[in-house]
N, C-alpha and C positions, 0 to 999 in steps of 0.2 A: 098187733101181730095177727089177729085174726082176720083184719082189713086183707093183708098183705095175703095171707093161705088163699083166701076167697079169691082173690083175682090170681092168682094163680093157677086156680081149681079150674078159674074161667076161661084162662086162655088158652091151658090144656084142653079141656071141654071143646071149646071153638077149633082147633085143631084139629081135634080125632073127627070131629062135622065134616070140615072144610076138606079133611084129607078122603072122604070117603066117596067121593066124586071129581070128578074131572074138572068140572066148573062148577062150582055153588053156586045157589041162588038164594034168591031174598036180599036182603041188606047186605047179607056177609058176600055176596054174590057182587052187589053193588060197588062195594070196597076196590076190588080186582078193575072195574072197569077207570079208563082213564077218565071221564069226563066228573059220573057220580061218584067215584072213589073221592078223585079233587074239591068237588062239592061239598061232597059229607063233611070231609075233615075238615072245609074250614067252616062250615058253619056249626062243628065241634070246638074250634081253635076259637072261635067269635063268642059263644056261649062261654066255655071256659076262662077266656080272656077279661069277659064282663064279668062274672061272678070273681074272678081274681082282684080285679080292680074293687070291688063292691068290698070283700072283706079284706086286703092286704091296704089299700090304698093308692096302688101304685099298678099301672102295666106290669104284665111277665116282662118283657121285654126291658123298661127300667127298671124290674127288682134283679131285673139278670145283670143289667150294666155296674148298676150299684155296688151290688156282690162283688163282683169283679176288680171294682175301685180299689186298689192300695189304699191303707189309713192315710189319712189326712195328717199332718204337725201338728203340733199342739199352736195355736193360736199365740200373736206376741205376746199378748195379755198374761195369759199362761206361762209363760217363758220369764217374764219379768216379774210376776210373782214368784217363781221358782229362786231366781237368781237373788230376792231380797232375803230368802228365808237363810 
């Protein structure tokens, strides 16, 4: 819970910045433009993606399709033991 306050704290934070000028600069400055905004994020989405893959085992993108999957049937196997019992 306290992960979650802190990036809260942060984005608040980054806000009252960003709001206190017309255009930012520095990185947060970056973000806003189209070329290095596009940039950033996917070399955030790359880095992200890899360390997801490193510890889940799987792409976001297949642990998202996965998710998604309806359950599966139980297998015949399954079903013809059911039916001996």
């Amino acid at each position: 819970m306290q992960n979650h306050l802190a990036q809260i704290l942060l984005v608040h934070m980054l806000r009252a910045h960003a709001g206190q000028t017309d255009r930012p600069t520095g990185w947060l400055g970056a973000l806003n433009e189209d070329g290095i905004g596009a940039a950033l994020r996917a070399v955030h989405e790359s880095a992200f993606s890899t360390a997801f893959r490193r510890v889940v085992g799987t792409s976001p993108a297949q642990f998202r399709n996965q998710a998604r999957q309806p359950p599966r049937p139980a297998a015949n196997g399954n079903r013809r033991a059911r039916q001996r019992s």
